[in-house]
C-alpha positions as CSV (number, residue, x, y, z in Angstrom):
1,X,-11.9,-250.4,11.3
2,X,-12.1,-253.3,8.6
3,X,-13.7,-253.0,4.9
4,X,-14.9,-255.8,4.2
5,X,-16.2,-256.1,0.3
6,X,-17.1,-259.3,-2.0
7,X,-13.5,-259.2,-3.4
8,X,-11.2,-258.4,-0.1
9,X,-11.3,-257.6,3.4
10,X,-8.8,-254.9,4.5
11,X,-7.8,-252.9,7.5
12,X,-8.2,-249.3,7.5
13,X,-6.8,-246.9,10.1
14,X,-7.7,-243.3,10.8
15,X,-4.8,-241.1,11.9
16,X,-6.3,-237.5,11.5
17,X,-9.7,-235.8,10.4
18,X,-9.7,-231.8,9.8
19,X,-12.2,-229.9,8.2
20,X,-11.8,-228.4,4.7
21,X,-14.0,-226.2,2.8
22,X,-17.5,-228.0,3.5
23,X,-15.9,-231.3,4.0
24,X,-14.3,-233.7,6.4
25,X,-11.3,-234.9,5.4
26,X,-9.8,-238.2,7.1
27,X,-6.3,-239.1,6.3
28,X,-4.7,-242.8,7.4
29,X,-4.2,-246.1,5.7
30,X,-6.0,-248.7,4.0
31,X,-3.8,-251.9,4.3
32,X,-0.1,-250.4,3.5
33,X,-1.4,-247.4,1.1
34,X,-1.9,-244.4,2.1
35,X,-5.6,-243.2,1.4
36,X,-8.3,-239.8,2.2
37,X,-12.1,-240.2,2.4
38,X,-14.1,-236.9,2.3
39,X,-17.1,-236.8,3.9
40,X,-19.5,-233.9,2.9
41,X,-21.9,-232.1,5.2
42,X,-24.9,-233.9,3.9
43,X,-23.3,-237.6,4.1
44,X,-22.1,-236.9,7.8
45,X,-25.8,-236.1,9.3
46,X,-26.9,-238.8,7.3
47,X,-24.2,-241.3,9.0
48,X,-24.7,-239.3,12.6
49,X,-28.4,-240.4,11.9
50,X,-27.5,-243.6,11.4
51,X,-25.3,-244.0,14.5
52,X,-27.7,-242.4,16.7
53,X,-29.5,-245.0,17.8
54,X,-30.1,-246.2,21.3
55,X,-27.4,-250.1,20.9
56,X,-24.7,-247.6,19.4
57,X,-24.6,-244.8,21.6
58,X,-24.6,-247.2,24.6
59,X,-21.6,-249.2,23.3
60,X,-20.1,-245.7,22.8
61,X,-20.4,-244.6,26.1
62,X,-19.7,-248.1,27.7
63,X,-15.9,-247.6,25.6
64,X,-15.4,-244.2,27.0
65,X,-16.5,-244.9,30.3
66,X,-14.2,-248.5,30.5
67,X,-11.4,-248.4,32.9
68,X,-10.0,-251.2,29.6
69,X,-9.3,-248.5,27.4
70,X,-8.5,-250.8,24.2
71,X,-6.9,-249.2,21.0
């Protein structure tokens, strides 16, 4: 995944995602630093209602589905 913002562009890599209290919690790196985003209940529908849309959910099943199975 990049971030891409008006000062910097950086790379961000998930590495785990649990479930704490009423939050999801994703742990990996942004660049070389270490870094959490929490998610809470609300702000997760509202991005699964973003992402559900017919271009999205196609490209999702196209990666699963790919004998290329790129990382």
């Amino acid at each position: 995944m990049q971030v891409k913002t008006v000062a910097m562009k950086m790379g961000v890599r998930i590495e785990k995602a649990e479930a704490l209290d009423d939050t999801v919690v994703l742990h990996g790196f942004a660049g070389t630093m270490p870094c959490e985003t929490t998610i809470t209940a609300s702000e997760a529908i509202q991005i699964f209602k973003m992402c559900f849309k017919i271009s999205i959910l196609k490209m999702l099943f196209k990666a699963i589905f790919s004998k290329n199975k790129a990382q």
